[in-house]
C-alpha positions in Angstrom: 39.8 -34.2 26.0 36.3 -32.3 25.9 34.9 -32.1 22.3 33.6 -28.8 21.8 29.7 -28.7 20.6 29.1 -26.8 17.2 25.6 -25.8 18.6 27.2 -23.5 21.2 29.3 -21.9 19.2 28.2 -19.8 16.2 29.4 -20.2 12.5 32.6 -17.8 12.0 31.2 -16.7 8.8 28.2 -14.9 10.4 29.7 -11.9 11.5 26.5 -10.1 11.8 23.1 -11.4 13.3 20.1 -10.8 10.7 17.0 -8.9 12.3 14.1 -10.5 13.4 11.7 -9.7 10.8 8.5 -11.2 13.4 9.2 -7.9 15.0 9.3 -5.4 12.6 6.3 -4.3 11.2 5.4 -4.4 7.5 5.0 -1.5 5.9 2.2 0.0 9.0 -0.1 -2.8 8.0 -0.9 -6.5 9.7 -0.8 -9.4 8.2 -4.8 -9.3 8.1 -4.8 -5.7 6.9 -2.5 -6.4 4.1 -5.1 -9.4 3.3 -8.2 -7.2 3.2 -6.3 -5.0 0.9 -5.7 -6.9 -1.7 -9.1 -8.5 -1.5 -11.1 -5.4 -1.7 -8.5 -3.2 -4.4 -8.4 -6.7 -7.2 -10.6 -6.4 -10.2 -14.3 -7.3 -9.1 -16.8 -8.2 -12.3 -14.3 -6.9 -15.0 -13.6 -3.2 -12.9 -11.2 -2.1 -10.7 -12.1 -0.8 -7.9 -10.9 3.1 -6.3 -9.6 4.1 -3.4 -11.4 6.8 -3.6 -14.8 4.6 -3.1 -14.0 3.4 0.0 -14.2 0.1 1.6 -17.7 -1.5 1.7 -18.9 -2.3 5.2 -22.2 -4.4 5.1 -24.3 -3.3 7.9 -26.5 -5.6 10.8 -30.2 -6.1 9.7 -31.9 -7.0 12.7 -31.5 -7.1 16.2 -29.7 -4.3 18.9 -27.1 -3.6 16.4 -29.4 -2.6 13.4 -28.4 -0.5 10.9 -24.9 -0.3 12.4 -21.8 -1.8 10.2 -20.2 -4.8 10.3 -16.7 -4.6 11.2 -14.0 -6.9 10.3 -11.3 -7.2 12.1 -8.6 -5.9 9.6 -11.3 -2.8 9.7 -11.3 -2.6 13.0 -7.4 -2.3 13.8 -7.2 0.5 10.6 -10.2 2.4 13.0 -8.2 2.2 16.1 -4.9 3.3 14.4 -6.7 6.2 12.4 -5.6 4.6 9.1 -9.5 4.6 8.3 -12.7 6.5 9.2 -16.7 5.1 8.3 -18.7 7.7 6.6 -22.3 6.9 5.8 -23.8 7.9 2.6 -27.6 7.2 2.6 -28.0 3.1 3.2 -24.3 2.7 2.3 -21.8 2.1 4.7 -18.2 2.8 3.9 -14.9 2.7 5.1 -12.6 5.5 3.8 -8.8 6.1 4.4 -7.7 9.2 6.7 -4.5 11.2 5.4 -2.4 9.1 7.4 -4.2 5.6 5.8 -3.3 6.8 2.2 -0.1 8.0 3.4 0.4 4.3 4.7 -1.0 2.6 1.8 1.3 4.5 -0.8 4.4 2.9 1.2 2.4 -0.2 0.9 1.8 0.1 -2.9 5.7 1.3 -3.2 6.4 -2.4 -2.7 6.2 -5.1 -5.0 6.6 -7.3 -2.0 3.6 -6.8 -0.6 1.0 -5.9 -3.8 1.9 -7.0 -7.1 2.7 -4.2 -9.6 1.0 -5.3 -12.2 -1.8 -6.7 -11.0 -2.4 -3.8 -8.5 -1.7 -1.0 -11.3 -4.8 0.4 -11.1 -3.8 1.0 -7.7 -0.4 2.4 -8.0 -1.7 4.7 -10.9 -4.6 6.8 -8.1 -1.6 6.6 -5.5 0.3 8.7 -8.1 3.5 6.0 -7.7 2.8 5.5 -11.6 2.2 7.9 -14.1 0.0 6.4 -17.1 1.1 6.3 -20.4 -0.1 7.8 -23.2 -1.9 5.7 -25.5 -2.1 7.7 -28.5 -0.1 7.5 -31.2 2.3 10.5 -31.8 1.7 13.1 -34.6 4.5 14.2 -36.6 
């Protein structure tokens, strides 16, 4: 008599198989992407930072590439999709989201998953996925 293998057959009480979540992607950003985000939009020396601003790209100070900005990688992938654009006002170099980058970056903020509603309010607030509350007192 053969015994039957429980690694061939699957478990009767998975009817369904569960999607490969390697393949889908996470809300339009990478991994990397997702990274730089949250690096750049957390609370730098007491102030949050806008969306608005941009991204600051430093730029090379010597050599063939002078002048030009340094781009990381997680820039460099939001360039190619045309999730961001670089726009050069005076001596600074930033990186600024296109329509389709803020679009992007709303379904990001939408979830908690990937940015942290609390600590990325600032965030959700200029996305318009919060509204602020009022802080005064009511009259009567």
């Amino acid at each position: 008599m053969a015994l039957l293998s429980h690694a061939r057959l699957p478990p009767m009480c998975y009817g369904r198989v569960m999607p490969d979540r390697s393949t889908s992607p996470a809300v339009g950003f990478t991994t990397l992407e997702r990274d730089l985000i949250r690096r750049e939009f957390c609370q730098h020396f007491g102030s949050y930072p806008l969306v608005a601003e941009g991204i600051f790209l430093r730029t090379w100070r010597g050599g063939p590439q002078a002048g030009e900005p340094k781009l990381p990688p997680a820039v460099r992938t939001m360039l190619e999709r045309g999730l961001l654009e670089v726009q050069r006002d005076g001596r600074l170099v930033r990186a600024h989201f296109t329509t389709a980058g803020i679009a992007a970056l709303r379904e990001l903020a939408a979830n908690r998953r990937y940015l942290d509603p609390v600590r990325y309010a600032h965030l959700r607030r200029e996305l318009g996925l919060e509204v602020e509350e009022d802080k005064t007192p009511p009259t009567d």
